[in-house]
N, CA, C and O atoms as a MOPAC input file, in Angstrom:
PM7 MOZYME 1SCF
protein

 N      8.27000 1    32.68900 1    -2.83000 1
 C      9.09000 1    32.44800 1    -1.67200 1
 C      8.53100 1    31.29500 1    -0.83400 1
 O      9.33200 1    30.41300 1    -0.52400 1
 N      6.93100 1    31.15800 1    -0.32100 1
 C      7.08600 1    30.50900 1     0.46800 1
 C      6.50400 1    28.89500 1    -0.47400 1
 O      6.20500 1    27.83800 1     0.08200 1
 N      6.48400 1    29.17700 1    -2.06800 1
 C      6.13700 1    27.71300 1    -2.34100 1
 C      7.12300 1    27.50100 1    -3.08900 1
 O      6.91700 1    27.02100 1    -4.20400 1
 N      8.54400 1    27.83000 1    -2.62400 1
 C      9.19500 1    26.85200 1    -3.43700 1
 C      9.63200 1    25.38400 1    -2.73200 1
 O     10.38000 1    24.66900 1    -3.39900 1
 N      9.23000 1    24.94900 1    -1.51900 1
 C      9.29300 1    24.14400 1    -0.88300 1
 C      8.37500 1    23.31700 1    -1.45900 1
 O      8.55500 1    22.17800 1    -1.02800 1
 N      7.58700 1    23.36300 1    -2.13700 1
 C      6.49400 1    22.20200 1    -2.75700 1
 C      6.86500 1    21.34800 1    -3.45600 1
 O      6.55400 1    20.15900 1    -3.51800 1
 N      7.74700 1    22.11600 1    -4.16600 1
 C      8.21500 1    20.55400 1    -5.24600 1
 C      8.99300 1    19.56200 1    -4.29600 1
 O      8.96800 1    18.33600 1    -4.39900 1
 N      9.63000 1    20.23000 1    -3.43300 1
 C     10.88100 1    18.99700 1    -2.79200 1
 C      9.96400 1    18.40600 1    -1.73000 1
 O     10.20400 1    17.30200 1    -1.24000 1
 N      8.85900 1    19.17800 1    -1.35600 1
 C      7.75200 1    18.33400 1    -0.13000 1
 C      6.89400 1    16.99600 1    -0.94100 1
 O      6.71600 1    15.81900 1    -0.62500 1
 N      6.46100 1    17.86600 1    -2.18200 1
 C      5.82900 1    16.95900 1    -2.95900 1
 C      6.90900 1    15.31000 1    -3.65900 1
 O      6.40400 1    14.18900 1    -3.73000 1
 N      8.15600 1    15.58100 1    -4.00900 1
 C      8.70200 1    14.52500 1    -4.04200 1
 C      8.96900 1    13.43000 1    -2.79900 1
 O      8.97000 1    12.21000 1    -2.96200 1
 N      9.21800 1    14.19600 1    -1.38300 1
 C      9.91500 1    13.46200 1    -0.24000 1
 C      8.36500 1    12.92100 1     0.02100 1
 O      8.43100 1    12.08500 1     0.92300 1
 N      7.56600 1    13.01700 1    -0.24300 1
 C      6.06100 1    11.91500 1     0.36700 1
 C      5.54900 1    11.65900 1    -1.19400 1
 O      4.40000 1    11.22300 1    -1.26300 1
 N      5.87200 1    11.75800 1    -1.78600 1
 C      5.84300 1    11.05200 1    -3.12200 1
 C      6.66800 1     9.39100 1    -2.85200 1
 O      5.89100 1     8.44300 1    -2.97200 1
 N      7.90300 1     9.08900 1    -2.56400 1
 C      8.98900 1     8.24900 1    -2.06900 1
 C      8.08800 1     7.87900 1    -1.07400 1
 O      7.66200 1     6.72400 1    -1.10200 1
 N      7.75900 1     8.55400 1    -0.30000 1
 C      7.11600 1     7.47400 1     1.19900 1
 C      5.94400 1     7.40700 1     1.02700 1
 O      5.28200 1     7.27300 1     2.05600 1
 N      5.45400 1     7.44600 1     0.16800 1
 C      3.93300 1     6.74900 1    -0.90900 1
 C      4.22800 1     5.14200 1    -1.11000 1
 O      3.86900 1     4.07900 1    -0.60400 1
 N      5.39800 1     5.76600 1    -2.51400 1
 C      6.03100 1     4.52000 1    -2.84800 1
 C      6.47600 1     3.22400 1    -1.71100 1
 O      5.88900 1     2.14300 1    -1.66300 1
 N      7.43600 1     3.55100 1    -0.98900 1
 C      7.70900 1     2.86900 1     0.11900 1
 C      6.36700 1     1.86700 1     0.82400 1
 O      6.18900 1     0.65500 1     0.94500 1
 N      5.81300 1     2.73800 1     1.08300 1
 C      4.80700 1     2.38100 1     1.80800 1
 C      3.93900 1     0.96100 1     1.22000 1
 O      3.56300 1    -0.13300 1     1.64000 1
 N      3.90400 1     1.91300 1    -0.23500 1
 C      2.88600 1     0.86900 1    -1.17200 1
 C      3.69600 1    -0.44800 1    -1.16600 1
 O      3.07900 1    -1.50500 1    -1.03500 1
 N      4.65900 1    -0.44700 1    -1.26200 1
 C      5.37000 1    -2.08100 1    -1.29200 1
 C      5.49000 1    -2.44800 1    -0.36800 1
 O      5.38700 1    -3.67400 1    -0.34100 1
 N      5.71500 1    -1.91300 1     0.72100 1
 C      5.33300 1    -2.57000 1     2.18100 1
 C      4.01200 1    -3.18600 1     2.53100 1
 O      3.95700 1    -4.20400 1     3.22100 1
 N      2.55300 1    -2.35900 1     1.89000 1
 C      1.38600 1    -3.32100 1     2.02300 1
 C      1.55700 1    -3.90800 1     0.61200 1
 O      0.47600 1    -4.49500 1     0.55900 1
 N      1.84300 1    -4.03500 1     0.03700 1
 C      2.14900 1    -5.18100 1    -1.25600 1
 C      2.25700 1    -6.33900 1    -0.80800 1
 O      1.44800 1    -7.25900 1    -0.92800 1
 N      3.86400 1    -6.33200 1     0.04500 1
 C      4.40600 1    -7.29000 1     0.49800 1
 C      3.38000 1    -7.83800 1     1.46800 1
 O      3.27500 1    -9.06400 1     1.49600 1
 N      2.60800 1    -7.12000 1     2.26600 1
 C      1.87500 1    -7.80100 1     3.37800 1
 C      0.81100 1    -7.96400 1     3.50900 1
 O      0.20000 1    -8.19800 1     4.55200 1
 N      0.08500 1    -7.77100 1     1.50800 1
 C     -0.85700 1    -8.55900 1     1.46300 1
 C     -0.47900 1    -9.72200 1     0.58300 1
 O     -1.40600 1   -10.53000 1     0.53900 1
 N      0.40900 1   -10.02700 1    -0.02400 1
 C      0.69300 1   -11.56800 1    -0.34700 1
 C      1.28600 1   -12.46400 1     0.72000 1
 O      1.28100 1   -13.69300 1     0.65300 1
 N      1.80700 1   -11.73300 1     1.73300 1
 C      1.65000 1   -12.57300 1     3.07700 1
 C      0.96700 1   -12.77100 1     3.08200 1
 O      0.99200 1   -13.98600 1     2.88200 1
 N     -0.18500 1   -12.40500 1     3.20500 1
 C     -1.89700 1   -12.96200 1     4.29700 1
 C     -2.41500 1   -13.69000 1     3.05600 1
 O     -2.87500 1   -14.82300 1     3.19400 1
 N     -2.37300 1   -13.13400 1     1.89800 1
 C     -2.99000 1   -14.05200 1     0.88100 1
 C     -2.23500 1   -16.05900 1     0.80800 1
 O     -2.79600 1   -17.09100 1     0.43900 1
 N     -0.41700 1   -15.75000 1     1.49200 1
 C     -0.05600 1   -17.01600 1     1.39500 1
 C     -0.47400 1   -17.67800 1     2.57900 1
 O     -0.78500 1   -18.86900 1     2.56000 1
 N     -0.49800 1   -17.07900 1     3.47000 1
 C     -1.08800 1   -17.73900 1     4.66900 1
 C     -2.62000 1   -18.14700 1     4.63000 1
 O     -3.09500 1   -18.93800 1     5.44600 1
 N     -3.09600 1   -17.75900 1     3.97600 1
 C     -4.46500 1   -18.12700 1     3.78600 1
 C     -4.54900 1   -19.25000 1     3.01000 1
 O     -5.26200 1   -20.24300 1     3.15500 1
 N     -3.65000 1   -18.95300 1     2.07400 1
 C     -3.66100 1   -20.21500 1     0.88800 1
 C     -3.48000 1   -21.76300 1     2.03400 1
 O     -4.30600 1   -22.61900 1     2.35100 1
 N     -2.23900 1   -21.60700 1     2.35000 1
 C     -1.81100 1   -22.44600 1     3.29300 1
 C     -2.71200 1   -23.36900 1     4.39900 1
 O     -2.54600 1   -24.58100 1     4.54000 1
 N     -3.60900 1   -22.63200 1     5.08600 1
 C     -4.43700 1   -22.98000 1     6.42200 1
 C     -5.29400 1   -23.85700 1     5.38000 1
 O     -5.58500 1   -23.61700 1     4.20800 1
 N     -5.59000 1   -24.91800 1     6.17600 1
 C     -5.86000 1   -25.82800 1     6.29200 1
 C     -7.68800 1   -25.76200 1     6.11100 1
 O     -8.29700 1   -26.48200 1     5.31900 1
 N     -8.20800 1   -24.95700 1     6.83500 1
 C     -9.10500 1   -24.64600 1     7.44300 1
 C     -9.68500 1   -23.59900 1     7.15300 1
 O     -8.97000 1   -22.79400 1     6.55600 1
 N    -10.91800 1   -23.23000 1     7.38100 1
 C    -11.51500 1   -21.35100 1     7.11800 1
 C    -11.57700 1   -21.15100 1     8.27900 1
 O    -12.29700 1   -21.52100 1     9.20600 1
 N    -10.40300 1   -20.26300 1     8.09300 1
 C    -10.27400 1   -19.13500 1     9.15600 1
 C    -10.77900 1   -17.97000 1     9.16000 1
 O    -10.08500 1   -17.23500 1     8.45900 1
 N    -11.70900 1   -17.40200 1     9.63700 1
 C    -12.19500 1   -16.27100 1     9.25800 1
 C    -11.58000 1   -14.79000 1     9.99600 1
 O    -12.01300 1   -13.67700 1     9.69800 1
 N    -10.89900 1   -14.94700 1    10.63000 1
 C     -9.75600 1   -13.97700 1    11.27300 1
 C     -8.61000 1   -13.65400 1     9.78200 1
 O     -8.32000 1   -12.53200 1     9.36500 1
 N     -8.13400 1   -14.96000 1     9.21600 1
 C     -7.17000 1   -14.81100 1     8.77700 1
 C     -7.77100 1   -13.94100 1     7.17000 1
 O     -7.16900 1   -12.89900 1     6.91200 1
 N     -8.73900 1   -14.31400 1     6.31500 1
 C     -9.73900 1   -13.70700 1     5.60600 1
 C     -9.53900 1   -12.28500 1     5.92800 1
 O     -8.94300 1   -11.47700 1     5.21600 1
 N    -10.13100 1   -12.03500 1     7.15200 1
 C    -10.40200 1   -10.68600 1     6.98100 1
 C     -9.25800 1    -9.74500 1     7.44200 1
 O     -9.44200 1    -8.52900 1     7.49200 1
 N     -7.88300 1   -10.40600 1     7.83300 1
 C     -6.66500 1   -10.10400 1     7.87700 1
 C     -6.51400 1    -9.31400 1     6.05100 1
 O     -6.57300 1    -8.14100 1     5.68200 1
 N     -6.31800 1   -10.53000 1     5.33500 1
 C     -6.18500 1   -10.44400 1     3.67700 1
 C     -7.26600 1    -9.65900 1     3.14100 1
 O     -6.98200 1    -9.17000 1     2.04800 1
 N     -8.15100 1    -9.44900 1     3.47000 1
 C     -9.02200 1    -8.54500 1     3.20400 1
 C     -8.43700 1    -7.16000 1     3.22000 1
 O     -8.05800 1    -6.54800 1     2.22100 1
 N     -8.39100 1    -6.56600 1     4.94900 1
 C     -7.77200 1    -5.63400 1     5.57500 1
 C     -6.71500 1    -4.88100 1     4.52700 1
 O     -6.84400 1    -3.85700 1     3.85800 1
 N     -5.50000 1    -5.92600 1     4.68700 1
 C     -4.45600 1    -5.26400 1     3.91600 1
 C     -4.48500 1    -5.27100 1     2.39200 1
 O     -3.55700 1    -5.03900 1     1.61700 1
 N     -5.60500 1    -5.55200 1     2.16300 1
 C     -5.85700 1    -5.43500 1     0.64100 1
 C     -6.05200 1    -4.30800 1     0.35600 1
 O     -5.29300 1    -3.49100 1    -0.16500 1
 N     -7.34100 1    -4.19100 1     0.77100 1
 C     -8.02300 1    -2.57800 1     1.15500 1
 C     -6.83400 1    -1.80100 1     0.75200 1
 O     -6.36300 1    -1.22500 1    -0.22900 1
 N     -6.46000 1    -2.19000 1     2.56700 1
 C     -5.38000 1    -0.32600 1     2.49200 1
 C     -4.02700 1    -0.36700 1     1.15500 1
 O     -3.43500 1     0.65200 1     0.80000 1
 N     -3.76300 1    -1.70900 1     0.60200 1
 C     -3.07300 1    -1.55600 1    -0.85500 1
 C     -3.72700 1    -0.93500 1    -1.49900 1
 O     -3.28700 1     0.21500 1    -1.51800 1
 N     -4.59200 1    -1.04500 1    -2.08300 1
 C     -5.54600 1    -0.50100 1    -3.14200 1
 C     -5.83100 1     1.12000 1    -3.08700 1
 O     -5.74400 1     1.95400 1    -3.98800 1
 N     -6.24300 1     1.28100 1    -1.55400 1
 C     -6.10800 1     2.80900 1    -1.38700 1
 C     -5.11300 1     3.55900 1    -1.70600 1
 O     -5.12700 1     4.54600 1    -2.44200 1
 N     -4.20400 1     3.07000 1    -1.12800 1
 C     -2.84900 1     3.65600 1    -1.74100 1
 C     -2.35500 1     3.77500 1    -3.16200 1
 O     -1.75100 1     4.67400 1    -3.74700 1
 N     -2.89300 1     2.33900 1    -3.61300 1
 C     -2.59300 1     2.50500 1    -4.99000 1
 C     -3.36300 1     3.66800 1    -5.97900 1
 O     -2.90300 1     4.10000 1    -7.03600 1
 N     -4.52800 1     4.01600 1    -5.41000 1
 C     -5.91700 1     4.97200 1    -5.85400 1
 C     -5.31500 1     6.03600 1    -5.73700 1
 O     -5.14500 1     6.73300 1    -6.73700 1
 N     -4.83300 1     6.43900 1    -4.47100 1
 C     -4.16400 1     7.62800 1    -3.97700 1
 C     -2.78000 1     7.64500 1    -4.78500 1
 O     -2.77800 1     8.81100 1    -5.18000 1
 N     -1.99100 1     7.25700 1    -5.11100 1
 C     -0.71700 1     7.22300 1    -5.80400 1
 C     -1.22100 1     7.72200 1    -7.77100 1
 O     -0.52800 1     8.39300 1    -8.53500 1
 N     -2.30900 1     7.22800 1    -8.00200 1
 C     -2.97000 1     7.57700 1    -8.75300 1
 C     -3.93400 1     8.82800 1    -9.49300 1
 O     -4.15500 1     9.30700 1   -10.60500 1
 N     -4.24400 1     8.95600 1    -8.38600 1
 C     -4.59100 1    10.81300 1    -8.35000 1
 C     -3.58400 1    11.94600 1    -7.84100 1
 O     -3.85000 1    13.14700 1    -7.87800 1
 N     -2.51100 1    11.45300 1    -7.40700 1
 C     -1.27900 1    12.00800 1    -7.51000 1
 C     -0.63400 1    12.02300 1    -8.42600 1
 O      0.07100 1    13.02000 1    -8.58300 1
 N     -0.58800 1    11.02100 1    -9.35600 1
 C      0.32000 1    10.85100 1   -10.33600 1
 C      1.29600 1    10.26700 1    -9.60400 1
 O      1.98100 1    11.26200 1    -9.36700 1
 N      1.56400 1     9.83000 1    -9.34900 1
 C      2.88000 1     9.26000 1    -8.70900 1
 C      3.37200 1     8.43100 1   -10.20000 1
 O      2.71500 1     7.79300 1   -11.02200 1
 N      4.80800 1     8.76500 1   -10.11300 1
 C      5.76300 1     7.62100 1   -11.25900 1
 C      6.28600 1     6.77400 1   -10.14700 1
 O      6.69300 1     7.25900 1    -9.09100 1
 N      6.26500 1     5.45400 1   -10.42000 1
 C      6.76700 1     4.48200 1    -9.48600 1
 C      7.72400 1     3.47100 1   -10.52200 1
 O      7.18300 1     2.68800 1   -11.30200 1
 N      9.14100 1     3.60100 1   -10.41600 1
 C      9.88600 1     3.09800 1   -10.98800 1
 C     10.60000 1     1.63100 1   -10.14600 1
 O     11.47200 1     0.96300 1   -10.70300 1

């Protein structure tokens, strides 16, 4: 009774895993193009692309020990 709510909990943040992960996807090849771009060493902008690297990767780790299928 009270775990049949798991599978449909486990899918609805399964999706906002996913979501998520392409959102820092997307916003670490931002910082990676902006970096490319500057002119200069910026070391703000570095550890910007750094930053959101990180938390991609985590996610991706975490999506991973979940199993997550990402279609």
């Amino acid at each position: 009774m009270f775990f049949s709510r798991k599978g449909k909990l486990k899918k609805e943040f399964d999706v906002k895993l996913v979501n998520l992960m392409k959102e820092t996807k997307e916003d670490w090849h931002n910082a990676k193009l902006i970096e490319d771009l500057s002119d200069d060493l910026n070391l703000d902008v570095e550890a910007q692309r750094k930053a959101t690297e990180s938390v991609h990767f985590f996610l991706f780790k975490e999506a991973r020990i979940r199993r997550v299928n990402i279609k």
